[in-house]
C-alpha positions in Angstrom: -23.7 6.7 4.6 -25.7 3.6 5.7 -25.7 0.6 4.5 -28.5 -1.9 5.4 -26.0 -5.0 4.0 -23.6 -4.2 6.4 -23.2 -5.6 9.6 -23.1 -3.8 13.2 -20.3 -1.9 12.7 -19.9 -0.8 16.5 -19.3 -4.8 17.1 -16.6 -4.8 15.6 -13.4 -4.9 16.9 -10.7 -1.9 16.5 -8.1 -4.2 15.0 -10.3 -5.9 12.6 -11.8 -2.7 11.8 -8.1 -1.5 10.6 -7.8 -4.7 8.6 -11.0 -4.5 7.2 -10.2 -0.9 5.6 -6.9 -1.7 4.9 -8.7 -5.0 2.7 -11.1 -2.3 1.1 -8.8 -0.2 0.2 -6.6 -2.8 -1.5 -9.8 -3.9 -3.5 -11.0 -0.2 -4.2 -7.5 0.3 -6.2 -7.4 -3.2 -7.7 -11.4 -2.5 -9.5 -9.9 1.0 -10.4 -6.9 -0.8 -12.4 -9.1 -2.8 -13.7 -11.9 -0.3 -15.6 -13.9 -1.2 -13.0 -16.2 2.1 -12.1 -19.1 1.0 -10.7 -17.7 -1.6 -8.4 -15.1 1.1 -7.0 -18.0 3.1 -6.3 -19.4 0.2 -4.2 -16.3 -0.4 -2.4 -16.1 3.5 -1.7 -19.2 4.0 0.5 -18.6 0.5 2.5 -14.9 1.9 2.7 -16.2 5.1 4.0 -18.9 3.4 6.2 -15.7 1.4 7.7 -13.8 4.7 8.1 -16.2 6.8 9.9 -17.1 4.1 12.7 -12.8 4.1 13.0 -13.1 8.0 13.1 -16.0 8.2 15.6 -14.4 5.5 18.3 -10.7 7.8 18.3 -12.7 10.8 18.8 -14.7 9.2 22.0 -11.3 8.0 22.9 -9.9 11.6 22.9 -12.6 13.0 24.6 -12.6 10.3 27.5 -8.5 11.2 27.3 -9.4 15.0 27.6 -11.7 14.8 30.6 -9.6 12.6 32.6 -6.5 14.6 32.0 -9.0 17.7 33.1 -10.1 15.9 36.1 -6.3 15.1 36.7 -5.6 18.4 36.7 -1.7 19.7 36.3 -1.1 19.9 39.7 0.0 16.0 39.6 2.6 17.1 37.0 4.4 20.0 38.5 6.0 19.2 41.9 7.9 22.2 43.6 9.3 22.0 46.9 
C-alpha cells in the first residue's frame, strides 16, 4: 500500500531496510500489548510497505541469479574427460 509520508523506499539501503522492519515489528507488538489498535494498524501498512520493497529487491536478485546461471549454462559444472 502507498504511503505518501514515507520516504523513497528504493533509496534505502538493504541493511537498513532489515533494521527498519525488525524496529516496526518490535513497535507493532509493543502498541498491541498495550490496547493500542489503531496505532498497530498504522504500524502495519508502513510495516508492510517496508516488507514488500524487501520482497521485491530478493526477487530481482533471484531473477538476475537465474539468468546468469542460464547464460552459464551447466556445461561449466560437469567436466568429463
Amino acid at each position: 500500500m502507498f504511503n505518501p509520508l514515507l520516504p523513497d523506499l528504493s533509496k534505502i539501503k538493504d541493511q537498513d531496510l532489515e533494521n527498519k522492519i525488525l524496529d516496526l515489528s518490535k513497535k507493532y507488538h509493543a502498541a498491541l500489548r498495550l490496547g493500542q489498535g489503531q496505532i498497530a494498524n498504522q504500524i502495519v501498512i508502513t510495516l508492510e510497505a517496508f516488507k514488500d520493497e524487501l520482497h521485491q529487491r530478493q526477487a530481482e536478485s533471484m531473477k538476475r541469479l537465474s539468468a546468469k546461471q542460464k547464460e552459464q549454462g551447466v556445461d561449466d559444472l560437469i567436466n568429463v574427460d
